[in-house]
N, C-alpha and C positions, 0 to 999 in steps of 0.2 A: 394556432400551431397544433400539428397532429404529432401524439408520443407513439412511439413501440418502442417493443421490446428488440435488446441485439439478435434475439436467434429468431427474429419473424422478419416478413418479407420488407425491404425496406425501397423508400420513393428512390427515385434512379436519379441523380445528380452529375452533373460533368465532373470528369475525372482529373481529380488534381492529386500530386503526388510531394512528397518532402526532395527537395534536388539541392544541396549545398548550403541546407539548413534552411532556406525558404519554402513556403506554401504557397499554394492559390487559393481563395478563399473559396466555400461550400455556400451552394443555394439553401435558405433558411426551410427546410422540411424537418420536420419531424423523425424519429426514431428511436428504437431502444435495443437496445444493446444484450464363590465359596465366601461367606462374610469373614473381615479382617477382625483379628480380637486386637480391642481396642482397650482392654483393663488399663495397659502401662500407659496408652495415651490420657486416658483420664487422670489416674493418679499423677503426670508430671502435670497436667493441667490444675489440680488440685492444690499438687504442693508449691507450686507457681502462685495460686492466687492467696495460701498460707502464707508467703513468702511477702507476697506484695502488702496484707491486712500488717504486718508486724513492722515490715518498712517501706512506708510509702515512697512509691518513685518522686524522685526530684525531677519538673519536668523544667525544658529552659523557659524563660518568656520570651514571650512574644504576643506583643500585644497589641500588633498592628496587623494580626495572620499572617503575614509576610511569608512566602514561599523560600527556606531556607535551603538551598543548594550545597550539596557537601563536594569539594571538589575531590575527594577519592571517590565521588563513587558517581563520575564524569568520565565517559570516555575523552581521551585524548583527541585534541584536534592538531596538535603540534606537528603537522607533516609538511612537508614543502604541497601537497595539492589534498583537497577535500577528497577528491577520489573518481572513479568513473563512473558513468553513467550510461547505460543501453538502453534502450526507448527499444523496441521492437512491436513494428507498426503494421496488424494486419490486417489488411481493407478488404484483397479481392481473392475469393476462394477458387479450387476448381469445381465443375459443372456435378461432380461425383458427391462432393462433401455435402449438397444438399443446403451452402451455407450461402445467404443470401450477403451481397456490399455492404461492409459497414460504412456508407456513408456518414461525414461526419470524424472520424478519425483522425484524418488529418489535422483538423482545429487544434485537435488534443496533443497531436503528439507536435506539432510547432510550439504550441504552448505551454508542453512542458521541457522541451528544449532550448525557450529562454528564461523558463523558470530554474531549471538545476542549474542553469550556465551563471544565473546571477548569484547562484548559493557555492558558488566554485566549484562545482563539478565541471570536466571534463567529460564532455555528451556524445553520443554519437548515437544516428538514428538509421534503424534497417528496418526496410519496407517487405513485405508479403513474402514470409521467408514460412518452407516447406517445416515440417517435424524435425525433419534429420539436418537443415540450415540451423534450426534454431538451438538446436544440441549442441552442433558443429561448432558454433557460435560462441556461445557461452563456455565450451568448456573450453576454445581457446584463450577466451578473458582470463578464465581461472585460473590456468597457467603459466599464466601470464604474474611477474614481479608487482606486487602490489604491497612492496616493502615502505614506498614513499609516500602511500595513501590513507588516509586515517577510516573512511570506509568505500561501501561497496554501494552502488543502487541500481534497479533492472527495473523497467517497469515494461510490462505485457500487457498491448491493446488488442483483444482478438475476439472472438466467440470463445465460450466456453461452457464448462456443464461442471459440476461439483466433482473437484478435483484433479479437472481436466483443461488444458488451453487449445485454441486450432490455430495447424499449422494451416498454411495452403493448401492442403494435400489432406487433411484431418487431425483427427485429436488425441492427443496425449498425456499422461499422468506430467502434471505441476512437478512432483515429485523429483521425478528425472533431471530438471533442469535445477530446481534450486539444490539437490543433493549435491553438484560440482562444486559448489561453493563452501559446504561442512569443512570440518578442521582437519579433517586428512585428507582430502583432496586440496584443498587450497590454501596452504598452510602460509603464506603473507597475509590471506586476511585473520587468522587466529586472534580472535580475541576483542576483532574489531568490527563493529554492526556491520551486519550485511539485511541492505531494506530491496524489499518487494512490495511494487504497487500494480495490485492484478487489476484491470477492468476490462472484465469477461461476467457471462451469466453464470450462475450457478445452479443452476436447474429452470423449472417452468412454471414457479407459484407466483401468482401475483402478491404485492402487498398493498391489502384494502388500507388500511389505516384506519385509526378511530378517531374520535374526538375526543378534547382535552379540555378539562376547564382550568388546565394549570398554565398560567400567562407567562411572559419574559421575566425572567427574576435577575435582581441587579446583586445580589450580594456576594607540602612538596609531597606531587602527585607519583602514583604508582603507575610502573609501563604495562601497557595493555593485552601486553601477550607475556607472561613472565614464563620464561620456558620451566621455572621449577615447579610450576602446579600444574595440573592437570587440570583442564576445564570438559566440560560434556560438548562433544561433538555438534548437536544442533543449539549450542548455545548462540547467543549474539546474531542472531533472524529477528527479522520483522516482519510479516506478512498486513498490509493493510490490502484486505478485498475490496471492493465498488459495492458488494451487497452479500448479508449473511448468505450460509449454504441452503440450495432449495430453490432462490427466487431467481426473479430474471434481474436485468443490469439496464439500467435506461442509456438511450443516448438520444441525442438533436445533433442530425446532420447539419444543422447549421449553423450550432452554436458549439457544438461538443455534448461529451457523457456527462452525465450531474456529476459522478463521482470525480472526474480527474479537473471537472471547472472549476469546484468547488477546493478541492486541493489547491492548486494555481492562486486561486485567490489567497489562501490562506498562507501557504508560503510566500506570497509575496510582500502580504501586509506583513508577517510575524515571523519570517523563515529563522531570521538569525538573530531572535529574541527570545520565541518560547522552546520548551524542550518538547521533543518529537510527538510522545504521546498526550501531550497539551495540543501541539497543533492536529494531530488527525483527532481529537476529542471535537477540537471546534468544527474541523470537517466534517464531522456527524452529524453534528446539529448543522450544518448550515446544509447539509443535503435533506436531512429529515423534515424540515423546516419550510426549506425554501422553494422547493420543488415539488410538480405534480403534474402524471401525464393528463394530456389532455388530445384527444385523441379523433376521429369521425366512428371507430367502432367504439359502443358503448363498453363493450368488455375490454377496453386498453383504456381506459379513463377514469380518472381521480384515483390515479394508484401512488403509490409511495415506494421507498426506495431506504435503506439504512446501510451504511458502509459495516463493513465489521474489521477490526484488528486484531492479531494472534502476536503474541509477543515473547519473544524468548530473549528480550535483552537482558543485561546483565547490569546496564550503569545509565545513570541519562544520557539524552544524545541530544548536543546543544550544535548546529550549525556554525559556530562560531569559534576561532582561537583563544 
């Protein structure tokens, strides 16, 4: 198998497209995708550890490590539907953008349209849609009644560059699109995760990787938007990228991107068992791990790949009622 990267030239594959939720399968080719005075900080730090030497915290047992879940500080899933879901799927650019077929896309985004469909999302997938489609798009979700849905999820397959996604047409600030969704513009999601899964590149560095000599190691609720508080506007986002900022995003036209296979798999095995940032933790490791291009130019070979997440939740987030 030969790897690249998304934003290099990629092998030419017959053209198959998402049509009423089906795919046609991809030929198995290769690709890839003023200092603060901190006195008062110290002193409550001080009189805090004063505080703790005079009376030791009572801590609870637990003596089996057991992962204890407090259900206040669970987002709600009590809605008649989990919520929506947009896949926006970009394969083919125009001749201008300079941006070569993501062959291979298609895997990804079938696959993750029977992936959110078994976690009860309500899915819908839009193919090779321009800058101003995909604004269009989204901010008509946004305003759209999302009073019966417990959250939000959008996942964006395209080229990209640190900060940026492409449309058909070119590139533009991430920004713009997930802004529609903040607490005053889309105020039925208030309070409630709104998730983003990018896989786009994020600049043009490779990642070498190193060696490790470290081996496998085995060892009554509150409503979610209470109109009497005030919560911060980019609160309850999730941003999980395909690879830290700077590097490129792998993908295999014929198998899919490391990052969204690797996802798929995990929510399928754990979707609506572990909590959200448990399962993109294990996503990490299974891309960091399991993956490595392999390529016929030597400089696209034995490279590595690490997903990153940015998290601005506020509560866990369990798939599950």
């Amino acid at each position: 198998m030969d790897d690249s990267v998304d934003d290099q030239p990629d092998a030419l594959v017959p053209e198959s497209y998402i049509k009423d939720g089906s795919i046609a399968e991809e030929d198995d080719d290769d690709t890839v995708d003023a200092k603060p005075d901190r006195s008062q900080r110290f002193s409550i730090f001080s009189s805090k550890k004063k505080k703790e030497a005079e009376e030791p915290e009572k801590r609870p047992q637990n003596p089996n490590n057991v992962r204890i879940a407090a259900p206040a500080f669970q987002y709600t899933m009590n809605y008649s539907t989990v919520g929506r879901c947009v896949i926006i799927n970009n394969r083919n650019f125009e001749k201008s953008t300079g941006m070569s077929p993501r062959n291979g896309t298609d895997i990804d985004a079938r696959d993750l349209l029977c992936c959110f469909k078994g976690l009860g999302f309500n899915v819908n997938v839009y193919n090779n849609k321009s800058c101003t489609e995909m604004e269009t798009l989204l901010r008509t979700v946004a305003q759209q009644d999302h009073g019966d849905s417990a959250c939000f999820a959008c996942i964006l397959l395209s080229h990209g560059d640190e900060g940026l996604i492409y449309g058909t047409d070119g590139a533009m600030p991430i920004k713009v699109l997930t802004t529609l969704f903040r607490g005053d513009n889309c105020k039925s999601l208030v309070g409630k995760p709104k998730l983003f899964f990018i896989q786009a590149c994020r600049g043009t560095e490779f990642d070498d990787g190193i060696e490790s000599d470290a081996g496998p190691t085995n060892d009554s609720l509150e409503t979610d938007a209470n109109p009497r508080h005030k919560i911060p506007l980019e609160a309850d986002f999730l941003f999980a990228y395909s690879t830290v900022p700077g590097y490129y995003s792998w993908r295999n036209p014929g198998r899919g991107s490391w990052f969204v296979q690797a996802l798929c798999r995990v929510l399928n095995e754990h979707g609506k068992s572990l909590e959200v940032m448990q399962i993109l933790t294990r996503v990490n490791y299974l891309v960091a791990t399991s993956f490595e291009s392999d390529c016929d130019d030597p400089s696209f070979t034995k490279k590595k790949q690490i997903p990153c997440v940015v998290s601005m939740l506020t509560k866990e987030l369990y798939f599950h009622s």
